[in-house]
DRENDO-1510 file (C-alpha; in Angstrom, 1 decimal, always signed):
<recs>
REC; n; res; u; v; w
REC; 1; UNK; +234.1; +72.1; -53.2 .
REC; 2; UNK; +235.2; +68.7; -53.4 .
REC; 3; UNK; +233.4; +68.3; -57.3 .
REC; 4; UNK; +229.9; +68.6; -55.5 .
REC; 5; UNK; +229.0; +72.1; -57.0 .
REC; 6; UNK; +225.4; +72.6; -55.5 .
REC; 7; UNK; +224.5; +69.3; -54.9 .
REC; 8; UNK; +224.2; +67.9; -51.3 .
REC; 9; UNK; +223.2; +64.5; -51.8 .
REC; 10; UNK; +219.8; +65.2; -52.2 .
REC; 11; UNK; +217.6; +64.7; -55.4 .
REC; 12; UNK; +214.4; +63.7; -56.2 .
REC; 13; UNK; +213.0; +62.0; -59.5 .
REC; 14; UNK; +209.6; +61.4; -60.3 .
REC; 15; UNK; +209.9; +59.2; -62.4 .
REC; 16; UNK; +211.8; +57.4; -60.1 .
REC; 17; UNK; +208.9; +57.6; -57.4 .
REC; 18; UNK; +206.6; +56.7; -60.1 .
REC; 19; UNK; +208.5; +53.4; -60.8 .
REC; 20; UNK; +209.5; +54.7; -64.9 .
REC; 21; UNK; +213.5; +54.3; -64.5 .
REC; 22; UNK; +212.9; +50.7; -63.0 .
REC; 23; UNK; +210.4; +49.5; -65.8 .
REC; 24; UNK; +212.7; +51.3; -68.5 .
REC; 25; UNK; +215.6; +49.6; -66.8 .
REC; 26; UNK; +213.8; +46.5; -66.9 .
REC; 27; UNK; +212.8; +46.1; -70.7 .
REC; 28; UNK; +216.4; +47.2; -71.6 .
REC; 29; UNK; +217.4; +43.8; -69.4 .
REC; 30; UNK; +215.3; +41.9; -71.3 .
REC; 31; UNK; +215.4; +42.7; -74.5 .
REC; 32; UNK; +219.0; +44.0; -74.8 .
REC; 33; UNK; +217.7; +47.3; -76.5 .
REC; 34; UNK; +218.9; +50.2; -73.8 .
REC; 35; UNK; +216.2; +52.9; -73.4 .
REC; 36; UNK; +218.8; +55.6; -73.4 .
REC; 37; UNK; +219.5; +57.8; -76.4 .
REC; 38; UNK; +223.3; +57.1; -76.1 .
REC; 39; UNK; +222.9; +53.3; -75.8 .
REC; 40; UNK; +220.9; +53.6; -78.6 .
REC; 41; UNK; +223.2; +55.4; -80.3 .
REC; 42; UNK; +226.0; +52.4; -79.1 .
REC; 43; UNK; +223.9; +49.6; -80.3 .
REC; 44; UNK; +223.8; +51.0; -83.9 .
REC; 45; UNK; +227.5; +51.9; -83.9 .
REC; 46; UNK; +228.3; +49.2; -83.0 .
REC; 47; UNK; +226.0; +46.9; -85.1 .
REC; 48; UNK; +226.9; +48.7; -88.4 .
REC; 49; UNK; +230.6; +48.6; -87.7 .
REC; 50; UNK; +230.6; +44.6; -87.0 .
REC; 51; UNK; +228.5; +44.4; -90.5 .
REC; 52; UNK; +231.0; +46.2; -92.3 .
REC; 53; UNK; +234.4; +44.1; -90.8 .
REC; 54; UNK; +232.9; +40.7; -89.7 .
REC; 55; UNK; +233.1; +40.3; -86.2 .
</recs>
């Protein structure tokens, strides 16, 4: 119903509680290197394919 499926705004993250996410979140603002696997994954994409046409 309405795209929800099972979830009722509830959740609960420990690392969240434990403060993880924020310090992750953090040293990605910093140093421009994301913590996640995908913006990893971006990063390098992207890197390789401004090496190979010059932008």
């Amino acid at each position: 119903m309405f795209g929800f499926k099972g979830k009722y705004g509830v959740s609960f993250s420990l690392n969240r509680l434990i403060g993880i996410s924020g310090l992750k979140n953090s040293i990605a603002r910093k140093t421009g290197i994301p913590t996640t696997k995908g913006g990893i994954e971006r990063k390098i994409g992207r890197t390789i394919i401004n090496t190979i046409f010059g932008k």
